[in-house]
C-alpha positions in Angstrom: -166.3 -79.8 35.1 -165.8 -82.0 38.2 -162.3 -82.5 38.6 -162.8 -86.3 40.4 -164.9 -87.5 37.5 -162.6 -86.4 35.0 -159.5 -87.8 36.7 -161.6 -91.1 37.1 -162.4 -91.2 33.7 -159.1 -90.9 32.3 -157.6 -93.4 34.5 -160.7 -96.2 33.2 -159.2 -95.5 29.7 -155.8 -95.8 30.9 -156.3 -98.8 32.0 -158.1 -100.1 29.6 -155.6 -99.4 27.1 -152.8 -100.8 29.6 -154.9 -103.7 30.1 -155.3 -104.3 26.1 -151.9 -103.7 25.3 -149.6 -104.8 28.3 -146.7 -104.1 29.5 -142.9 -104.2 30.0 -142.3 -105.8 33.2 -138.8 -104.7 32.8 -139.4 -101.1 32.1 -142.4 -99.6 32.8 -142.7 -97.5 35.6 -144.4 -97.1 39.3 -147.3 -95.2 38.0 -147.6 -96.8 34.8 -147.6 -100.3 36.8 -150.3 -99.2 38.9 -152.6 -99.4 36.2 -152.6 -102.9 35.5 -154.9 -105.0 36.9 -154.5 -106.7 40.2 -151.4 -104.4 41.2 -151.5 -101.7 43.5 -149.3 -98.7 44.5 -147.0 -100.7 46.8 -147.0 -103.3 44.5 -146.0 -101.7 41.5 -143.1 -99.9 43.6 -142.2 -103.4 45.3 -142.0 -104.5 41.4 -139.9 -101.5 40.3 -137.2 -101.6 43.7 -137.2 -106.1 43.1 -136.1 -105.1 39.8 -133.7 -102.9 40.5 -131.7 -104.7 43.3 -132.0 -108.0 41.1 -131.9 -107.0 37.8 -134.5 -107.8 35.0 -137.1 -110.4 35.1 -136.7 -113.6 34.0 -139.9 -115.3 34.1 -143.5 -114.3 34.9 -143.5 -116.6 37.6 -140.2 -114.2 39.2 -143.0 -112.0 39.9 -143.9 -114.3 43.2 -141.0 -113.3 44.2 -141.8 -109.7 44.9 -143.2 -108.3 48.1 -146.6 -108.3 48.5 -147.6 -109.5 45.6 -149.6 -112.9 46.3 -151.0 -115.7 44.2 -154.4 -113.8 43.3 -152.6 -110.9 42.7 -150.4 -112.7 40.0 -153.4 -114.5 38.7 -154.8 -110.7 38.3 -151.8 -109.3 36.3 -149.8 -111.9 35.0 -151.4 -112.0 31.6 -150.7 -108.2 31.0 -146.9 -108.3 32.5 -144.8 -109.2 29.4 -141.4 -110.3 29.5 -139.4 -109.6 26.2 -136.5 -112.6 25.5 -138.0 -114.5 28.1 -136.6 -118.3 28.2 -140.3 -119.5 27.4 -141.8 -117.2 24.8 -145.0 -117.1 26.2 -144.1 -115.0 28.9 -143.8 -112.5 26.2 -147.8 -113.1 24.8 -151.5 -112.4 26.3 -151.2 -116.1 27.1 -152.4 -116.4 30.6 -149.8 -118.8 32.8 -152.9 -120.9 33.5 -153.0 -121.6 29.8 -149.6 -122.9 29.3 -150.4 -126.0 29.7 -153.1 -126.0 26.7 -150.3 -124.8 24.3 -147.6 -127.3 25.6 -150.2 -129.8 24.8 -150.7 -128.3 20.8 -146.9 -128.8 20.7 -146.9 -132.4 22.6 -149.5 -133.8 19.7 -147.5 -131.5 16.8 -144.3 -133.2 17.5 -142.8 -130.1 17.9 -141.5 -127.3 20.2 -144.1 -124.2 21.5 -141.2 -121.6 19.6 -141.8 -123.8 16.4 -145.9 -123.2 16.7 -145.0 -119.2 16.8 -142.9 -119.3 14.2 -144.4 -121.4 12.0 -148.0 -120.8 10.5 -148.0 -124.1 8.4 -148.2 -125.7 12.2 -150.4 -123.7 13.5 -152.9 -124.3 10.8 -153.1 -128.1 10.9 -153.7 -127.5 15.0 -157.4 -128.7 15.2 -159.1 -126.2 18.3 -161.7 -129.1 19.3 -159.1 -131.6 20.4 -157.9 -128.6 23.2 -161.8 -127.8 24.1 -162.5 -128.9 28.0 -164.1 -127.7 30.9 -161.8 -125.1 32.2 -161.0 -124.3 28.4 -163.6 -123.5 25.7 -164.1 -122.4 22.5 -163.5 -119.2 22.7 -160.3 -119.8 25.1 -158.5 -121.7 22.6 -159.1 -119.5 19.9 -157.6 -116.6 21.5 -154.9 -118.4 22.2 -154.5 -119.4 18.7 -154.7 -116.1 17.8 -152.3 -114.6 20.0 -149.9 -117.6 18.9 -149.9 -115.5 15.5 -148.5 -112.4 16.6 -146.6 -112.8 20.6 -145.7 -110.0 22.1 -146.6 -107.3 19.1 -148.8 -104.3 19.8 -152.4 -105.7 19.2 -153.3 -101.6 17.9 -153.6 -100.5 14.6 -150.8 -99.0 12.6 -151.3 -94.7 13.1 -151.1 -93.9 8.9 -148.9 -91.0 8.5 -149.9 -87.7 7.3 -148.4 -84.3 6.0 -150.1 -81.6 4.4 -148.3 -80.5 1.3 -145.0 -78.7 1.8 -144.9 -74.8 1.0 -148.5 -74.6 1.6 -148.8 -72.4 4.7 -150.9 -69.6 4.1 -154.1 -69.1 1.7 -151.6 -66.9 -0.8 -149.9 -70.0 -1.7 -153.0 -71.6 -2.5 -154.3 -71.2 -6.6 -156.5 -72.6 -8.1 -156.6 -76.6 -9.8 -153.9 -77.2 -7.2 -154.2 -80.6 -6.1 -154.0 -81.0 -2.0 -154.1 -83.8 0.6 -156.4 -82.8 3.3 -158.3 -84.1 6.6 -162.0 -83.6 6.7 -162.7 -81.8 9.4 -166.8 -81.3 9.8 -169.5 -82.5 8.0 -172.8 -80.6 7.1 -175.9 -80.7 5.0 -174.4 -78.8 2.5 -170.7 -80.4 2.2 -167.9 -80.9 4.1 -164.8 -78.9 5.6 -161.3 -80.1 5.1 -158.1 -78.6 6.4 -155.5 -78.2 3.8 -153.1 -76.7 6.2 -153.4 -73.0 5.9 -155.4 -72.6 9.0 -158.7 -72.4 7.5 -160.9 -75.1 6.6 -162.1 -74.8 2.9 -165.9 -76.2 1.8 -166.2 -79.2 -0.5 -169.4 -78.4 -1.3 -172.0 -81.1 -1.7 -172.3 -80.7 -5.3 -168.4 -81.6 -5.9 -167.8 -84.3 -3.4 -168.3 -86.9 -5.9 -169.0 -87.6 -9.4 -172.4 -88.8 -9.0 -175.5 -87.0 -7.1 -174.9 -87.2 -3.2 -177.8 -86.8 -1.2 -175.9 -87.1 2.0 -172.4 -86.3 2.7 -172.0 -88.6 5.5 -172.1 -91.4 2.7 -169.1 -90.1 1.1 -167.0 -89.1 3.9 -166.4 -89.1 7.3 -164.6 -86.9 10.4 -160.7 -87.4 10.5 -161.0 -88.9 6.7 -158.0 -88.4 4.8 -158.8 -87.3 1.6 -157.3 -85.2 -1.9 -158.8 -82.6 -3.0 -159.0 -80.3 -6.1 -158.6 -76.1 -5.2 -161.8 -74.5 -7.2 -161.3 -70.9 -5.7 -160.0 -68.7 -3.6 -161.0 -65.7 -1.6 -158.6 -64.5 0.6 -160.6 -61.1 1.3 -163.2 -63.5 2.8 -161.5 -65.9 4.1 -162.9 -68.5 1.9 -161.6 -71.8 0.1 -163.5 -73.6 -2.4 -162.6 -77.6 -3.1 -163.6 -80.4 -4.8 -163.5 -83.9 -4.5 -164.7 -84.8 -8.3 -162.3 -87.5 -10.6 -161.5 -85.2 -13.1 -160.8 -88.0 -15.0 -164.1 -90.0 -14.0 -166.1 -86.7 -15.2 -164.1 -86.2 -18.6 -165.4 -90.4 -19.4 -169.1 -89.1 -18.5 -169.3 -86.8 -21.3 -171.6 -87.4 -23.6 -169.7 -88.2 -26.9 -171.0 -87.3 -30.7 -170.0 -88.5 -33.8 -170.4 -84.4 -35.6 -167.5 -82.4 -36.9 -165.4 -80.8 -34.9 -166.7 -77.3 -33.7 -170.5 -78.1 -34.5 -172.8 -77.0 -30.9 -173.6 -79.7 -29.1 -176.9 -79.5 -27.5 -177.6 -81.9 -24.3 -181.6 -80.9 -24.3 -183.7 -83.7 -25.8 -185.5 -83.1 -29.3 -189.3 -82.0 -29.3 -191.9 -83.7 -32.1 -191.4 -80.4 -33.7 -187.5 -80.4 -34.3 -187.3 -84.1 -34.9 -189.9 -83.8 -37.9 -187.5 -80.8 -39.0 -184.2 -82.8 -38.9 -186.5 -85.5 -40.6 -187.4 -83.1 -43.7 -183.6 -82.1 -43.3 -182.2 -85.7 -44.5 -184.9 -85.5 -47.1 -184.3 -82.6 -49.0 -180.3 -82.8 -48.3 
């Protein structure tokens, strides 16, 4: 694999996810620095040594301050920098300096203060986004600044949902049968899926158990990475083989077909020919 590409690639996602998240002006590193836009190598480590002989940063617009780094440069990467405590709070949002003025405006015509449009949603929601529309602003400006107005300052990523396979299952010896097991689905086939269960080998739901109802494809029932629970149906350690299931044991108990006959009397699911009905018929006749 070339080496260039794949260092090139890594630092596009880098900074894309630097970028989309922001940072800490008053903690990030040099080299994390480096990866926001508009900021180079000397002026990340101008950033880094201002804040160190000065102490933390106060404002975005402190960041004029620093060596080297110019008006376009702060245009670039003042909307990522964030500034947590900051005097005025949106120094601490994706709100872009240039777009102060449009939320100092919401809170001019709100009667109110721009901390009172963060903290309050009732605000927020009689703010009409047409009144702020102009030609350096539009539609779609405003209403991201609405939106950030929701949540300043908070990681914009999704929570990560934790996960633990079930304690004092290590191995496939502590596995038996009809235990019940959170597991991570692994790869997807024609004929079922794998899911680790944490003993270090994948077992097979197979097709035919991943739900209670007939599944022509598995892809419509799970996907990779899918937390799921399933059911242990057997074990073969000899061969290295686990056999799951997916199936509501309950759901498949309700789908039984009930009868009305004594207790103990054969139940048979196959539907009557001409022949046996006119026998049961003669049956009730005669009885």
């Amino acid at each position: 694999m070339n080496q260039n590409r794949l260092k090139d690639s890594l630092d596009n996602v880098v900074q894309s996810c630097v970028n989309y998240v922001g940072v800490d002006v008053n903690t990030a590193s040099k080299h994390l620095l480096t990866y926001v836009s508009g900021l180079t190598a000397t002026t990340a480590k101008n950033i880094v040594e201002y804040r160190s002989k000065n102490g933390a940063f106060k404002s975005r617009n402190e960041l004029l301050k620093v060596s080297m780094l110019g008006p376009k440069a702060y245009e670039q990467c003042a909307g990522f920098l964030r500034i947590p405590g900051a005097e005025n709070p949106l120094d601490n949002s994706a709100v872009h300096p240039e777009s102060y003025s449009i939320v100092e405006e919401m809170a001019r015509k709100m009667n109110c203060s721009v901390n009172d449009i963060i903290a309050k949603p009732d605000i927020r929601k009689q703010i009409n986004a047409r009144d702020f529309i102009s030609e350096t602003a539009g539609s779609y400006t405003i209403d991201d600044i609405l939106k950030e107005l929701e949540k300043p300052g908070r990681d914009p990523r999704d929570v990560i949902e934790e996960f633990r396979f079930a304690e004092g299952i290590a191995t496939m010896d502590d596995l038996k049968p009809g235990m019940k097991l959170p597991g991570i689905v692994t790869n997807i086939t024609n004929f079922g899926a794998f899911v680790d269960v944490g003993v270090k080998q994948d077992g097979l739901v197979h097709v035919s158990h991943l739900a209670n109802k007939y599944v022509s494809d598995p892809n419509e029932v799970v996907k990779l990475n899918q937390k799921v629970m399933v059911t242990v149906v057997e074990v073969d350690a000899s061969r290295k083989r686990i056999a799951l299931s997916m199936k509501d044991e309950n759901k498949a108990a309700d789908q039984r077909p009930r009868t009305n006959m004594p207790k103990g009397t054969p139940v048979s699911n196959k539907p009557k020919n001409n022949f046996q009905s006119s026998l049961d018929a003669l049956r009730k006749k005669f009885n």
